[in-house]
C-alpha positions as CSV (number, residue, x, y, z in Angstrom):
1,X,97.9,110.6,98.5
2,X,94.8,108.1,97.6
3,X,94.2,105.1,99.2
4,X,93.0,102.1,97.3
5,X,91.2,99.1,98.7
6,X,93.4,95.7,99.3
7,X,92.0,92.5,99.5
8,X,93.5,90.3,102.4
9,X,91.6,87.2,103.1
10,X,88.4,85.2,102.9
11,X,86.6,85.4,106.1
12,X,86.7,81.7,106.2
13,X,90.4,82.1,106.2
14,X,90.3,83.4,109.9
15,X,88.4,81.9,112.6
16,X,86.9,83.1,115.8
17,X,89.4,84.2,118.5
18,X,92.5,83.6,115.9
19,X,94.5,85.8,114.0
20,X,96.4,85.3,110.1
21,X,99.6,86.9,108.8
22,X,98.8,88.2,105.0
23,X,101.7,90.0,103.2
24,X,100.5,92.1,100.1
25,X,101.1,95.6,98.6
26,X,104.4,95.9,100.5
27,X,102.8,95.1,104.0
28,X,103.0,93.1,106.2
29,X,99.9,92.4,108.3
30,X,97.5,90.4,110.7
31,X,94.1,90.2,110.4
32,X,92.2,89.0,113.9
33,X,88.8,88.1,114.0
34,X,87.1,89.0,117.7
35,X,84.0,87.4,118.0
36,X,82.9,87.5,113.9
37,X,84.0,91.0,113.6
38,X,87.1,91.5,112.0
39,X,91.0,94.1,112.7
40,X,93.7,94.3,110.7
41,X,96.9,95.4,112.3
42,X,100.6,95.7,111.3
43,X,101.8,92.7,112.3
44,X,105.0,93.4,113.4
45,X,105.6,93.9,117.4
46,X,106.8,98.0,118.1
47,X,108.7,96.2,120.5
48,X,111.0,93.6,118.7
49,X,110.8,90.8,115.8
50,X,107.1,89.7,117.0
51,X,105.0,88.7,114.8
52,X,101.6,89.5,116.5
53,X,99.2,86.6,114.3
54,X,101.5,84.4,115.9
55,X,100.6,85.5,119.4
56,X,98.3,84.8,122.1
57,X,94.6,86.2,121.5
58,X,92.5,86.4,124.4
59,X,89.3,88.5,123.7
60,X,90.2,91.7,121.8
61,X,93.9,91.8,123.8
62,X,97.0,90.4,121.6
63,X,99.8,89.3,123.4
64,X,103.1,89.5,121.4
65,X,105.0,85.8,121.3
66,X,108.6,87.7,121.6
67,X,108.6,90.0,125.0
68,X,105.1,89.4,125.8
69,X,103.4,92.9,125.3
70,X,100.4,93.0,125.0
71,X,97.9,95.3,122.6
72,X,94.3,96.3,122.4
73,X,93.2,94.8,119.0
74,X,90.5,97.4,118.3
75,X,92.1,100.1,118.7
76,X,96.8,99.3,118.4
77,X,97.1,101.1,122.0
78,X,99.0,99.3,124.3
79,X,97.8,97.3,126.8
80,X,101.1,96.3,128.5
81,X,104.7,96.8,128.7
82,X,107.0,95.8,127.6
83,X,105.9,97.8,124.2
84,X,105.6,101.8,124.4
85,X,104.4,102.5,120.9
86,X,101.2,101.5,119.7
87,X,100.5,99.3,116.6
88,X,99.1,100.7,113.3
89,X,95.1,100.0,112.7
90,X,93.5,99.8,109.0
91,X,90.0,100.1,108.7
92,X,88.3,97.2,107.8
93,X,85.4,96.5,105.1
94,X,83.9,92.9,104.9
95,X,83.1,92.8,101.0
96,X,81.2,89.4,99.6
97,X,83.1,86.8,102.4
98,X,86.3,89.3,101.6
99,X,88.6,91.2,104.3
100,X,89.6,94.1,102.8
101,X,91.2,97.7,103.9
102,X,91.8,101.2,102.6
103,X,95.5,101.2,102.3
């Protein structure tokens, strides 16, 4: 299976230390930008129904707004309970002011 490159957002579209829900191509996903350098991450919580761009951002740690787990931004481990299951990471390409991924 080949991946292809999706287009998300404008960097402008995201701000330091914040994170935006983009739905394309069937996903659902947030993009966080920590400290200019940009993640994408499912955006749905492993836990529950938490939208994780909706969630509290301190440094590269996202905490989820439903049971208040928290993830490691970088990398979709977990970072505390209670979620068990890490989140899915996409590598990211900044293209002309464009977040994009291999999906």
């Amino acid at each position: 299976m080949s991946s292809k490159r999706v287009e998300l957002c404008s960097t402008g579209d995201v701000a330091p230390g914040t994170a935006r829900k983009v739905e394309t191509e069937g996903l659902t996903l947030a993009v966080f930008n920590v400290g200019g350098k940009f993640y994408v991450t499912d955006d749905l919580c492993t836990h529950g129904p938490g939208s994780l761009s909706e969630g509290y951002i301190e440094d590269d740690v996202v905490e989820c707004n439903f049971h208040n787990g928290q993830f490691n931004i970088r990398t979709g481990e977990v970072v505390a309970p209670p979620c068990m299951v890490p989140i899915k990471t996409y590598p990211v390409l900044v293209l002309d002011g464009k977040v994009t991924i291999e999906a």
